[in-house]
C-alpha positions in Angstrom: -12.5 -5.7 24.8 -12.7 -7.9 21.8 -13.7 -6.7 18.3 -14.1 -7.6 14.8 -11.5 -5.5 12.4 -14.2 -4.0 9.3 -11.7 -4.9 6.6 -10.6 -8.4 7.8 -12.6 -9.4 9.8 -10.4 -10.6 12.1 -11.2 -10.7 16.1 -8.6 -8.3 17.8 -7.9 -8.0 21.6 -7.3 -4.4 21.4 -8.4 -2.3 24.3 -10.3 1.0 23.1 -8.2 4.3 23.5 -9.7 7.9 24.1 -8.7 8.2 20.0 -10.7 5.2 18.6 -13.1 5.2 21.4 -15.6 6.9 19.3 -14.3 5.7 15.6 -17.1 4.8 13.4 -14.6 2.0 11.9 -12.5 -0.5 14.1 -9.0 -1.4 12.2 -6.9 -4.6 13.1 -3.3 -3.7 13.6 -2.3 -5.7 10.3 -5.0 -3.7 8.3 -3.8 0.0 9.5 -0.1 -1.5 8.5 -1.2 -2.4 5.0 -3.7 0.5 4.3 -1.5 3.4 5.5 -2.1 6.4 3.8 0.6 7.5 1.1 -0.9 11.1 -0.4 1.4 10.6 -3.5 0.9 13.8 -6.3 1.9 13.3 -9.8 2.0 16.1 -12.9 1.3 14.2 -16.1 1.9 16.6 -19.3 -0.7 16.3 -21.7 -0.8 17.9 -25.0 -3.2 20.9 -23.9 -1.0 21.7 -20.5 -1.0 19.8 -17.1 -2.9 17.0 -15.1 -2.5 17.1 -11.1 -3.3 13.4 -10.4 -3.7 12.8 -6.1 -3.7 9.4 -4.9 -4.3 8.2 -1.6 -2.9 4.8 -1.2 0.0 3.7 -3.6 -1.6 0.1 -5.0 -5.4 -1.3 -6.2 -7.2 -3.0 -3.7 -10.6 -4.8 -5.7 -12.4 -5.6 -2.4 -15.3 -2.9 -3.4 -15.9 -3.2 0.5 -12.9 -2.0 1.3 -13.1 0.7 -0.8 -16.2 2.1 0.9 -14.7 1.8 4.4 -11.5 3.4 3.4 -12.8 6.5 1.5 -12.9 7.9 4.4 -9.2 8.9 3.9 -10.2 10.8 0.8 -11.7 13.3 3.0 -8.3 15.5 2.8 -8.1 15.8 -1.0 -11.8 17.2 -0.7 -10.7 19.6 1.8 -8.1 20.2 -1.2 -11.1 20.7 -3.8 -12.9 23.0 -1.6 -9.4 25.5 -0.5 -7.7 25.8 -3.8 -10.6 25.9 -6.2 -10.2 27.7 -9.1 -12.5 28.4 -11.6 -10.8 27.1 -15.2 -9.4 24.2 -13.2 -11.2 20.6 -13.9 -11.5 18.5 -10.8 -12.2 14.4 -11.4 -12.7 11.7 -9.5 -11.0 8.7 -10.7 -12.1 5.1 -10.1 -11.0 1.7 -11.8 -14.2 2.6 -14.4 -12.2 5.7 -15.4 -9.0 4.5 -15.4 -10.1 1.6 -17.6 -12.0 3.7 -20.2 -9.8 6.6 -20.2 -9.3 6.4 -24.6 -13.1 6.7 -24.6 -13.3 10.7 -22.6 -9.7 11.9 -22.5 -10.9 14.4 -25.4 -13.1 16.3 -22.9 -10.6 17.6 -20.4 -8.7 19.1 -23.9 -10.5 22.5 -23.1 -8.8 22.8 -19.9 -5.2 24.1 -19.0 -5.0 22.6 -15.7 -6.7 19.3 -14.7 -6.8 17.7 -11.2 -7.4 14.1 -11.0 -8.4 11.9 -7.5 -8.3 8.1 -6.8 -8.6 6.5 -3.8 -5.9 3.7 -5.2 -3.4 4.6 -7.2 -3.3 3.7 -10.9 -0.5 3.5 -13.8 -1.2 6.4 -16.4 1.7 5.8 -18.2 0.1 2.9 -20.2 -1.3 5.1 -21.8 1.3 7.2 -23.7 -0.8 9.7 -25.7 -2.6 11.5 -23.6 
């Protein structure tokens, strides 16, 4: 069975399985190679306490296409939100908008002992050094 890989594009000669039979998104074998998973977990002290940041994947990927197919791997920090939820934790979501303007709402999560941030992409929070 031929198909079209949702990312790429490209046409792959991969036979359906039982697994991916009913798969709303069809991957090439080069795309699940690059966009494996990662689940990395930093703490990142701030002057107030601590910031939980999850990422899924461990680069940026820009393609805003891509980012809507593979937000589906996000799934499991949301599974996250809703198990371990505690009521004077802050829980964000954090895109390439939020990384970028960080300086401009940091101040807000300064009520807050513990913060939790999420990205789908990881991002470099050590530019900026006074949180």
């Amino acid at each position: 069975m031929i198909v079209r890989c949702q990312l790429c594009g490209n046409v792959t000669n991969e036979s359906p399985s039982f697994q991916t039979l009913f798969q709303p998104y069809v991957f090439c074998l080069s795309c699940r190679h690059r966009y494996q998973p990662v689940y990395a977990t930093e703490v990142i002290p701030y002057s107030n306490g601590l910031i939980y940041y999850h990422s899924v994947f461990d680069f940026e990927e820009d393609d805003p296409r891509a980012n809507r197919l593979l937000f589906r791997y996000a799934k499991r920090y949301f599974v996250v939100i809703n198990e371990t939820f505690i009521n004077n934790e802050l829980f964000l979501w954090i895109d390439k908008n939020a990384f970028q303007t960080l300086p401009e709402w940091i101040f807000l999560i300064y009520d807050y002992d513990v913060v939790v941030w999420f990205s789908l992409f990881h991002f470099d929070f050590s530019i900026y050094e006074d949180l």
